[in-house]
C-alpha positions as CSV (number, residue, x, y, z in Angstrom):
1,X,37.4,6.6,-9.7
2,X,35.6,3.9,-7.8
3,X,32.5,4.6,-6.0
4,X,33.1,4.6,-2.4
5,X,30.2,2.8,-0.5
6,X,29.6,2.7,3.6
7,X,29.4,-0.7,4.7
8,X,26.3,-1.3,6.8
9,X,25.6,-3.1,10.4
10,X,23.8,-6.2,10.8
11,X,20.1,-5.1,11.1
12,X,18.7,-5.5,14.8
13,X,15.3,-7.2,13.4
14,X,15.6,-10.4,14.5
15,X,12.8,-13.6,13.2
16,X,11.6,-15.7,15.9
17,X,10.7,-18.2,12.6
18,X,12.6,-19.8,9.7
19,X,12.4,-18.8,6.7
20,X,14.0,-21.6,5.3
21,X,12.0,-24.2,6.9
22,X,9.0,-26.3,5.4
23,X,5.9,-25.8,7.3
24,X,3.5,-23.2,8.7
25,X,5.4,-20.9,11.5
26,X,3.5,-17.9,13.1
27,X,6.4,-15.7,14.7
28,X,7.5,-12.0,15.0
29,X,10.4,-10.1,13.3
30,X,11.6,-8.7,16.5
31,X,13.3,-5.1,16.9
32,X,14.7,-3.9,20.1
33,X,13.1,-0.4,21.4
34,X,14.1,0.8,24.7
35,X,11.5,3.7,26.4
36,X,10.6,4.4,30.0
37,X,7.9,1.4,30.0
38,X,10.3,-0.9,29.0
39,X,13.9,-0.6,29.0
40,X,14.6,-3.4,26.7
41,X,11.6,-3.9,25.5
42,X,11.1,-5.0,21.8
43,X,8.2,-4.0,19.2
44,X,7.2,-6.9,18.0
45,X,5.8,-7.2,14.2
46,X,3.9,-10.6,13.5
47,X,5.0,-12.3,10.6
48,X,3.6,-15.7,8.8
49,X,5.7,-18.3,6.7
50,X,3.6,-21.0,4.8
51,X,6.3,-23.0,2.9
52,X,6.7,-26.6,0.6
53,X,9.3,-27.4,-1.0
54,X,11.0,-24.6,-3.6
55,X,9.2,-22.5,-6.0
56,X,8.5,-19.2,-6.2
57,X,8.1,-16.8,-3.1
58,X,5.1,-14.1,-2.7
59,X,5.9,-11.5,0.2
60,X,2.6,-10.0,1.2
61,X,2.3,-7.7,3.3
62,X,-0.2,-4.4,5.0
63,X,-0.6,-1.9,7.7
64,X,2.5,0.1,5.3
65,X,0.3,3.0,7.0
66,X,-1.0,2.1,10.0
67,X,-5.0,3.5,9.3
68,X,-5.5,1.0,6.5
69,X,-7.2,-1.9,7.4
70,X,-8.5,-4.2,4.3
71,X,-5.1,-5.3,4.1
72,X,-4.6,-6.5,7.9
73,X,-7.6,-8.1,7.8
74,X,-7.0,-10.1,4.6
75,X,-3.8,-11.0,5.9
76,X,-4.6,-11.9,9.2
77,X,-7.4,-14.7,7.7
78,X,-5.2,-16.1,5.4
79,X,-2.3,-16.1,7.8
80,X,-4.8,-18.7,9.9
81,X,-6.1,-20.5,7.0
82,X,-3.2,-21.0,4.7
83,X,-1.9,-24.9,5.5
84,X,1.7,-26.3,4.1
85,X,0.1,-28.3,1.4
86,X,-2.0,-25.4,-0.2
87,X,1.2,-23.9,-1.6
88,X,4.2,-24.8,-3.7
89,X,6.6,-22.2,-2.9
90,X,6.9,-20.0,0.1
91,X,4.7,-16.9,1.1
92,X,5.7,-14.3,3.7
93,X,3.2,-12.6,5.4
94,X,3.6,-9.3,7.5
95,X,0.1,-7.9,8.4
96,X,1.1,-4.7,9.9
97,X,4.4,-3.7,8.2
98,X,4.2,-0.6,10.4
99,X,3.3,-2.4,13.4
100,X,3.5,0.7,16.2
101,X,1.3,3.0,13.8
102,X,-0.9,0.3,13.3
103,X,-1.1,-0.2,17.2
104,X,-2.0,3.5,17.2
105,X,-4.2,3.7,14.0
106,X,-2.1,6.5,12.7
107,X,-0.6,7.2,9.3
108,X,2.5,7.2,10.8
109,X,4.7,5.6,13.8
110,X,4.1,7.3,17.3
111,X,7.7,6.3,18.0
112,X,9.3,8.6,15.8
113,X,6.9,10.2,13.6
114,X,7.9,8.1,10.3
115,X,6.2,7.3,7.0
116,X,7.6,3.4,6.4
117,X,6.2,4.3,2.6
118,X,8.5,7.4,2.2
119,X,11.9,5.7,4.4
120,X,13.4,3.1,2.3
121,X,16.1,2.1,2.0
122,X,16.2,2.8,5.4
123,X,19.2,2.3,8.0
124,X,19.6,-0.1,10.4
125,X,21.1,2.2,12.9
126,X,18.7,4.7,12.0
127,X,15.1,5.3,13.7
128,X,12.4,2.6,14.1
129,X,10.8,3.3,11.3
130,X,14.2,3.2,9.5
131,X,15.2,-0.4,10.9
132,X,12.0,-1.8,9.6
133,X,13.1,-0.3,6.2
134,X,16.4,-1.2,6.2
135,X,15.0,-5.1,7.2
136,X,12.6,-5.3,4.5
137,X,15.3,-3.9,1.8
138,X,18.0,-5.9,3.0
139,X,16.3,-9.1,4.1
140,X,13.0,-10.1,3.5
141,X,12.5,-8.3,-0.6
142,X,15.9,-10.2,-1.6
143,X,13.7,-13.7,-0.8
144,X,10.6,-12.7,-3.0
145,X,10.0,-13.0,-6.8
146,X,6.6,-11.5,-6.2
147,X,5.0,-8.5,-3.9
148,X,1.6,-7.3,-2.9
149,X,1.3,-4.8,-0.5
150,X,-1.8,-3.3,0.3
151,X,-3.0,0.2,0.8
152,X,-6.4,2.1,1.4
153,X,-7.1,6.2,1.9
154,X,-6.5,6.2,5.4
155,X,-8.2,8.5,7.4
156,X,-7.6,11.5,5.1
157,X,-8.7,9.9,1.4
158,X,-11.0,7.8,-0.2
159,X,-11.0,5.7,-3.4
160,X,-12.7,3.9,-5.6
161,X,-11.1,0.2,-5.2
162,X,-8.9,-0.4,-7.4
163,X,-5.0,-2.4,-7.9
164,X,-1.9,-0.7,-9.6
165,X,0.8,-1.0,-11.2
166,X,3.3,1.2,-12.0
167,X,5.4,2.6,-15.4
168,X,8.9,1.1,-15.3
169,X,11.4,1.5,-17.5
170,X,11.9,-2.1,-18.2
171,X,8.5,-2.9,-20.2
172,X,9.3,-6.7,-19.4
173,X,9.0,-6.2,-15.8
174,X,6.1,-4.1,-16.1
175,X,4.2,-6.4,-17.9
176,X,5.0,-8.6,-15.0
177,X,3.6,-6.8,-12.9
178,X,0.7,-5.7,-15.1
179,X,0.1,-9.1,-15.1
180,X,-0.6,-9.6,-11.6
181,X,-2.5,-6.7,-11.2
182,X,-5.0,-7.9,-13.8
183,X,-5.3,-11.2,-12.0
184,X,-5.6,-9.3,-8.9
185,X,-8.9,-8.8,-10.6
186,X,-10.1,-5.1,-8.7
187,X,-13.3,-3.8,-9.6
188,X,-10.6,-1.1,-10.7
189,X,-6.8,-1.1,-12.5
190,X,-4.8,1.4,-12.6
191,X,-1.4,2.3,-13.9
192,X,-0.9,4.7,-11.0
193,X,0.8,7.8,-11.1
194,X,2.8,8.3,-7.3
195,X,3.0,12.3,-6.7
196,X,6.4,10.9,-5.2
197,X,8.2,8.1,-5.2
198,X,11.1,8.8,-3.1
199,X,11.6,6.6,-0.5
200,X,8.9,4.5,-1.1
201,X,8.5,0.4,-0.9
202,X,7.0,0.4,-4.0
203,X,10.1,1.9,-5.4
204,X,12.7,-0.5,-3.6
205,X,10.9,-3.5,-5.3
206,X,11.0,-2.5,-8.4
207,X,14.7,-1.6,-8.5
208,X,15.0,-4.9,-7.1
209,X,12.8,-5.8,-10.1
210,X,10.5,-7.6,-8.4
211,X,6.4,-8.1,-10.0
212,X,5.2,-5.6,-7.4
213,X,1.1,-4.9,-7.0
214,X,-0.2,-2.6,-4.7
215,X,-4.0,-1.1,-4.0
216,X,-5.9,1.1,-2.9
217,X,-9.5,-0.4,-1.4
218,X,-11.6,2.3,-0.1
219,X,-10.4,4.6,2.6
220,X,-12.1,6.9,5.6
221,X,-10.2,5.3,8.2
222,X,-11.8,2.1,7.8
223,X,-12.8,-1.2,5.8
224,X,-16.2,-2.5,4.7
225,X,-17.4,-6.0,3.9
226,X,-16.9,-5.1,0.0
227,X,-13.3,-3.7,0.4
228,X,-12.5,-6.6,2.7
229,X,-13.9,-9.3,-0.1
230,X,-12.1,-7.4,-2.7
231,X,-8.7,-7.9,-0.8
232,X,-9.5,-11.5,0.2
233,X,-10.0,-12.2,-3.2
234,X,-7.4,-10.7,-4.6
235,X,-4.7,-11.7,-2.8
236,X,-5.7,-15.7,-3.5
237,X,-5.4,-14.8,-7.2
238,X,-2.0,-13.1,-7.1
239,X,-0.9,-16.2,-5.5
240,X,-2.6,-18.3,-8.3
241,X,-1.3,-16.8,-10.9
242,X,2.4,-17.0,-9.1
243,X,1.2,-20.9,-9.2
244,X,1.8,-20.7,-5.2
245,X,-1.6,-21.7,-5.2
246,X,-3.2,-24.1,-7.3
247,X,-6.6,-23.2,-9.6
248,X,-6.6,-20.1,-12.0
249,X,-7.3,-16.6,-10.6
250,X,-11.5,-15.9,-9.6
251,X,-11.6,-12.8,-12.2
252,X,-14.6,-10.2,-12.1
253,X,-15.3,-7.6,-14.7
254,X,-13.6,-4.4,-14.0
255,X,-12.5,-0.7,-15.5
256,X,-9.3,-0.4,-16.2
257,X,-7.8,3.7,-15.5
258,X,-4.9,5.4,-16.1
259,X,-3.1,8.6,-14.4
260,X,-1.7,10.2,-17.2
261,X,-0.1,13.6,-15.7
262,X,0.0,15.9,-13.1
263,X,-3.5,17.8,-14.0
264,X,-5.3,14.1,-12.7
265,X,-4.5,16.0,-9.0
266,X,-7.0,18.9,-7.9
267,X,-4.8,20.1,-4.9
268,X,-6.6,22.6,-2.2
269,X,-5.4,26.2,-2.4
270,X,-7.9,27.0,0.4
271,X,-8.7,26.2,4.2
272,X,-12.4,25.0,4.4
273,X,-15.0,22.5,4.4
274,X,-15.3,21.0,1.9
275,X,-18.8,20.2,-0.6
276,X,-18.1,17.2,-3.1
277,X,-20.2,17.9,-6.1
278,X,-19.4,14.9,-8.0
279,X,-19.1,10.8,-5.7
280,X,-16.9,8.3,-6.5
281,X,-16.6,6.4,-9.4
282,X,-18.5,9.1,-11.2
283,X,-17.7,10.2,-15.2
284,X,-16.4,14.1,-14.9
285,X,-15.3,16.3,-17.8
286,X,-12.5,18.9,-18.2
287,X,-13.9,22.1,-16.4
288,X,-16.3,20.6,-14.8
289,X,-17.5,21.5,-11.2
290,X,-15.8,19.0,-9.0
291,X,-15.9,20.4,-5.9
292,X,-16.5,23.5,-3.8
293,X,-14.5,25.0,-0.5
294,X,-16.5,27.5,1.8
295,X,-15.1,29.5,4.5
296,X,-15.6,28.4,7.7
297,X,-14.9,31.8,9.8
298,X,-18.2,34.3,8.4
299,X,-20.8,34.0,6.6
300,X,-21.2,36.4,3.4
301,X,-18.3,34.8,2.0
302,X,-18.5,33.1,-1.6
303,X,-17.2,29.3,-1.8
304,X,-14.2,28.7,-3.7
305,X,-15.1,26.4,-6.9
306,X,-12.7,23.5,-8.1
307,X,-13.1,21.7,-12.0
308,X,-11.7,18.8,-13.3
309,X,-8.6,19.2,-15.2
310,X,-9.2,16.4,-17.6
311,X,-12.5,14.0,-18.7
312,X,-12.6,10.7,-16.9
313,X,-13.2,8.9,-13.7
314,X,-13.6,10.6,-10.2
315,X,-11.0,7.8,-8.6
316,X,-10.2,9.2,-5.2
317,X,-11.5,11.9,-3.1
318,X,-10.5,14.1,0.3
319,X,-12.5,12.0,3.3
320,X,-12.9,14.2,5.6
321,X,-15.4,17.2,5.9
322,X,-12.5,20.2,6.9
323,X,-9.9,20.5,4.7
324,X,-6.4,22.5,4.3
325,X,-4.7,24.2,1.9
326,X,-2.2,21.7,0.0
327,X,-4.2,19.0,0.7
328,X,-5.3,17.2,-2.6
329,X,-9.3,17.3,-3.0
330,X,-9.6,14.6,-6.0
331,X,-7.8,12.6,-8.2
332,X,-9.2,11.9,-11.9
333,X,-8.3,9.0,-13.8
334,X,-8.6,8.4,-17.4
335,X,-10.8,5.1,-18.7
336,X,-9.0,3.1,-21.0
């Protein structure tokens, strides 16, 4: 029996550039939104093509979640300062992938409440959130060879900084793309464990099998002028060592981690606040004290205690000081 598939619309995202054309071209992918302060209005996602000649195409791109800023920034600076004759090849840049929960520095789109990093493939005739999706899958990750997308903690995590790549089940491409995370050149590396991938961008570009890199630069809601260096650099190498750019990648020593199971996750079992007993980028050992959770409602009450369930790295943290039950506390990573 064949398999029956449903043949899709034309996606509404339309580019006000060419993506075909040589030159430097500052436009929008524009998707129509109608709401009562605009009845055809149109959210309006900026979008950057530098491009000379053929070669290979990088498709870079941040604001996945709309409270992570190191890689808007980065983008935005080399979306000014990238000229036609510094590349040989093409490179896309979207700064704000997410572009209405960026406007709202949320997690997710105040349009209709969705995750872009947990809605792909998306559908064109689906939400807003879903249309950007479906665009990306169907339209702009076809053109690339190689991907960068940048994520931080947000307003509800913190990390130490660090690029990642993932385990694939073809070693070739995942040397790829272990590859361009090491030129990357993070104070950290990871080979990053996703509590789930479903849906997620990641995901749709490796089953594309494209060299996919992601991060994760700090977090709290905000970037600093380390993060923001970090992301600058890093996204200059990964376009070196696509030979976009010309010169070799700027390397700096760094750690290289590894997530090797589900006990690297402390998740909260309690509502609290919440007392880190070990910072970032601290060495922890199996049953040690990692954290504690006290209840907020009385006094007299004892605080709850959390221990690592492995030796290693303390790689990522909850940011804020309440926290909720199911919420993860810290992530530990193994040193390699």
């Amino acid at each position: 029996m064949g398999i029956v598939t449903r043949d899709l619309r034309p996606s509404p995202i339309t580019p006000t550039v060419d993506f075909s054309r040589d030159g430097v071209q500052h436009g929008f992918l524009k998707l129509p939104y109608s709401h009562d302060q605009s009845a055809w209005g149109s959210v309006m996602i900026p979008v950057t093509v530098v491009k000379r000649g053929d070669g290979p195409t990088a498709l870079l791109t941040g604001g996945n979640h709309g409270d992570e800023y190191e890689g808007p920034v980065a983008l935005l600076k080399l979306a000014n300062d990238l000229k036609m004759e510094d590349v040989a090849g093409r490179v896309i840049i979207v700064p704000a992938m997410n572009f209405p929960a960026f406007q709202a520095g949320r997690r997710t789109s105040p349009i209709d409440a969705g995750n872009l990093n947990r809605s792909f493939p998306g559908k064109p005739d689906g939400t807003a959130t879903q249309k950007i999706a479906d665009y990306f899958q169907r339209t702009l990750l076809p053109l690339a060879d190689i991907v960068l997308d940048f994520h931080s903690g947000g307003k509800t995590l913190d990390f130490v900084p660090f690029a990642a790549a993932h385990l694939l089940p073809d070693q070739r491409q995942q040397a790829q793309c272990v590859a361009a995370m090491e030129a990357f050149s993070a104070p950290y590396s990871m080979m990053m464990l996703e509590i789930d991938s479903v849906g997620m961008y990641d995901s749709a570009a490796e089953e594309m099998g494209k060299v996919f890199v992601t991060t994760e630069l700090g977090g709290g809601g905000t970037a600093t002028a380390q993060t923001i260096a970090i992301a600058e650099r890093g996204v200059r190498n990964v376009l070196k060592h696509a030979g976009i750019l010309s010169g070799e990648p700027d390397r700096v020593p760094g750690i290289r981690m590894d997530m090797p199971g589900p006990e690297c996750f402390t998740t909260a079992e309690d509502d609290g606040i919440l007392e880190m007993c070990v910072d970032l980028g601290e060495p922890v050992r199996s049953g040690e004290l990692v954290a504690r959770i006290h209840p907020m409602g009385r006094t007299g009450l004892a605080a709850r205690e959390y221990r690592a369930g492995l030796d290693g790295i303390l790689a990522a943290r909850h940011f804020p000081g309440i926290i909720r039950t199911g919420d993860t506390l810290a992530v530990v990573a193994v040193r390699l």
